[in-house]
Structure formats: structure tokens, C-alpha cells
C-alpha positions, 0 to 999 in steps of 0.5 A: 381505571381501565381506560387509563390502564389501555392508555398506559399500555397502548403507549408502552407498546408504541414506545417499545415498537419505535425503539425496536425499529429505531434499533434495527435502523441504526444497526442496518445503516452500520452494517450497510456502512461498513460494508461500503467500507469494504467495497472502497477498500477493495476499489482502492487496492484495485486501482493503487494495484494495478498501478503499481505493477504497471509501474514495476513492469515498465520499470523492469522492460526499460532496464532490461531493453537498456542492456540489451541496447547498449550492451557493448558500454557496459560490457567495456565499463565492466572490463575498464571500471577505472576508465574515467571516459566510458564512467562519464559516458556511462552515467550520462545514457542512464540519466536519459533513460532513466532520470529518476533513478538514484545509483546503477551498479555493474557486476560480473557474471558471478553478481561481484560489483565491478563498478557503481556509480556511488561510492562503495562499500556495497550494501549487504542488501544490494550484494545479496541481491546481485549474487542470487541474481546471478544464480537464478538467472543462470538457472532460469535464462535472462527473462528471470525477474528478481522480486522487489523489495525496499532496500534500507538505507541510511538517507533513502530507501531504494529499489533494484531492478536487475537485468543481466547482459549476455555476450553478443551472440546472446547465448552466455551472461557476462554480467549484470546491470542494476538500476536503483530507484527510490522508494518515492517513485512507488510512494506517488502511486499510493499518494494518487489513490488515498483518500481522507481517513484512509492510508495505503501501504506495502507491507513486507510479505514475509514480515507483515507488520513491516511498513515498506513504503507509504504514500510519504516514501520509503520507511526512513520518511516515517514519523512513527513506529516502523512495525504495524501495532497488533490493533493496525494489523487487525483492522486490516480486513483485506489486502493485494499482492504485488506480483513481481515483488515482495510486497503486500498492499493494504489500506487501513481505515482511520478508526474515527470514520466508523467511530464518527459515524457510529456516534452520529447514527446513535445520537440521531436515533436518540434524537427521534426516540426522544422526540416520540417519547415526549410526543407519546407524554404529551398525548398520555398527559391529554388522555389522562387528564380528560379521563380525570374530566 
């Protein structure tokens, strides 16, 4: 008896010391996934990041060198809106400069809309906009930046860039140009960096749960809830701000890369233990059977 008593322990002891590594296998390739996880993470936040602001920043020096160069257009059009002439003219040098924008708007020193090239009304949004542009601008000098965001709109959602125009002499501010583009302009930067399983979106900073713009576009391209679920927002383990705008970037992971991968790791170990449990019956069997000889 006390041979196969050794047997039975040896093999106990084997089978316990297998499962033991085997666990601490698996949890090691978990752990070391989900933090190669958070390094692509971070690398794609980078990389959208940085895009994205040299983005906004060519988009801000290309209006504010545009009012700078054809200042006496716009202070003419801001003065004679109803001019069909300078409206023509108008509209043509900022479709060169600027082919993918979607409407620009004049305003007075005051931020009152004088002429856009849409029809009005004037979006609240834009309005509000306009006026404490005027009121920065005046309080910190033209170089004052206003912070984007995404403006709703019923068919595209859009962003203004601002820039005001001084008088020649450079030393008062006539009035404002703004130069509307879509949303999409933003949206193919995040389109350029995503990967499979994984989502790039700004967020709203004072709203985080707000989706402001997907790699899809603006948040009227949405085929879902506009607010992140309190799952989504938790899965967020890390995110960029935008300088510059009000926006936050984020990447949410698909649920399914860890849930794949943990399913994987775990069937591979049950697979292994497997294999040695029936290896461990087998030389058990041999053992017991010849003691039994």
C-alpha cells in the first residue's frame, strides 16, 4: 500500500504544481495583454492627437492670414451686405482658399452678423459665439483663439474658426470673419488612426459623456445613443485634451479583444491541463496496475 500511497501523492503534487503555473500563466499573458492594451491606447491618442491640433492650427493661421490679406473685401461687404457684387466676389476667394468649408459669416465690431453666406436665421450657437468673440478679442487683442467645439445642426454639424479684422492702421477691430467647416474635416483624422476593435472620439469636455465627433463625422452621422453608457465611460482608461478646443480624445476598446482573448488564454490552459491530467491517469494506471503484479 505504501508504494501506491507515494504514487497517488507524487501524482497529486504534479497535478497541483501544473495547475499552479498554468494559472499564473494565464494571468501573466492577461495582465501583459491588457497592458499592451493601454500602450496602443496611448500611441493612437498620440498620434490622432497630434494631428488633430495641427489641423486646427492650420485651419486658425489660414483665416486669420485670410483677414489679414483681404481686409478691405470684407470691410466693403460688411458695409454694403446687399452689394450683389462684392457677395459674388466674396464668396469666390473663400471657396479658393478654403474649399471645404461649408458658410462664412461677417460681423460688426459688436459680433452682429452683417452678411452670411447662408440663408439666415443665425444659429444661437454661432451668435453666441460671434458675441464673446467680440468680447475676448477686444479684451486680449486679435491673437485671442475662441475654443472649438461642434455646433448642432439639423443636416451637418459644423466648426467656426474666427478671426477678427482690424481697421488699416491695425490698431481697432472693425469686425469679425468666420469660416464654417464640417464636422468631417475632423472626423478623417480620427477615421486615418483607428484600428479593428478599437473607436476614436472627442468628447465634450464639460459633458464627457457627449460624443462630439466620430471617425463617421459629426454626431448627427450617429446610428446610436448620443451620450456614452456609464459602461463606455468606465472602459475609458485614458484620454488627451485638445488645446485649443473643447474637446477631449478618447479610444474605447471593443469589449470583445479582451473577452476573445481572455476565452483563448483560458481554453489553451484547460487544453494543457488536460493533456497532463490524462498523461498523469495513464502513468498512474501503469504504476498501479504493476504494483498489483
Amino acid at each position: 500500500m505504501f508504494p501506491r500511497f507515494q504514487i497517488m501523492l507524487v501524482s497529486s503534487m504534479l497535478l497541483l504544481m501544473v495547475f499552479i503555473l498554468l494559472s499564473w500563466n494565464t494571468m501573466d499573458r492577461l495582465n501583459r495583454f491588457s497592458a499592451n492594451q493601454q500602450v496602443l491606447e496611448s500611441a493612437l491618442l498620440k498620434g490622432a492627437g497630434n494631428q488633430l491640433l495641427q489641423r486646427i492650427q492650420d485651419l486658425q493661421t489660414r483665416v486669420l492670414l485670410f483677414s489679414e490679406e483681404h481686409h478691405p473685401q470684407i470691410a466693403k461687404l460688411v458695409q454694403y451686405p446687399d452689394n450683389a457684387a462684392l457677395r459674388v466676389a466674396m464668396q469666390q476667394r473663400v471657396k479658393r482658399h478654403f474649399p471645404d468649408y461649408s458658410n462664412f459669416m461677417l460681423a460688426d465690431a459688436n459680433g452682429f452678423v452683417k452678411f452670411t453666406e447662408q440663408a439666415p436665421p443665425i444659429s444661437e450657437h454661432c451668435q453666441n459665439d460671434l458675441l464673446r468673440f467680440s468680447q475676448m478679442s477686444r479684451q486680449h487683442g486679435a491673437d485671442h483663439l475662441h475654443p472649438l467645439y461642434t455646433h448642432p445642426h439639423q443636416s451637418q454639424h459644423h466648426i467656426n474658426i474666427m478671426s477678427p479684422f482690424l481697421n488699416q492702421r491695425g490698431l481697432k477691430q472693425e469686425g469679425i470673419f468666420l469660416v464654417s467647416f464640417k464636422a468631417h474635416i475632423l472626423a478623417q483624422i480620427l477615421a486615418d488612426y483607428e484600428l479593428p476593435g478599437y473607436q476614436l472620439m472627442l468628447l465634450k469636455q464639460d459633458d464627457p459623456g457627449l460624443i462630439e465627433i466620430t471617425a463617421k463625422g459629426g454626431r448627427e452621422t450617429l446610428q446610436r445613443a448620443h451620450q456614452l453608457d456609464r459602461a463606455e465611460q468606465r472602459s475609458i482608461h485614458q484620454h488627451l485634451q485638445i488645446p485649443g478646443s473643447l474637446w477631449k480624445l478618447v479610444v474605447l476598446s471593443s469589449p470583445a479583444l479582451y473577452q476573445n482573448y481572455q476565452q483563448s488564454a483560458l481554453l489553451e490552459a484547460a487544453l494543457v491541463l488536460g493533456l497532463v491530467l490524462f498523461v498523469t491517469f495513464l502513468i498512474v494506471r501503469i504504476a498501479w496496475l504493476s504494483y498489483r503484479c
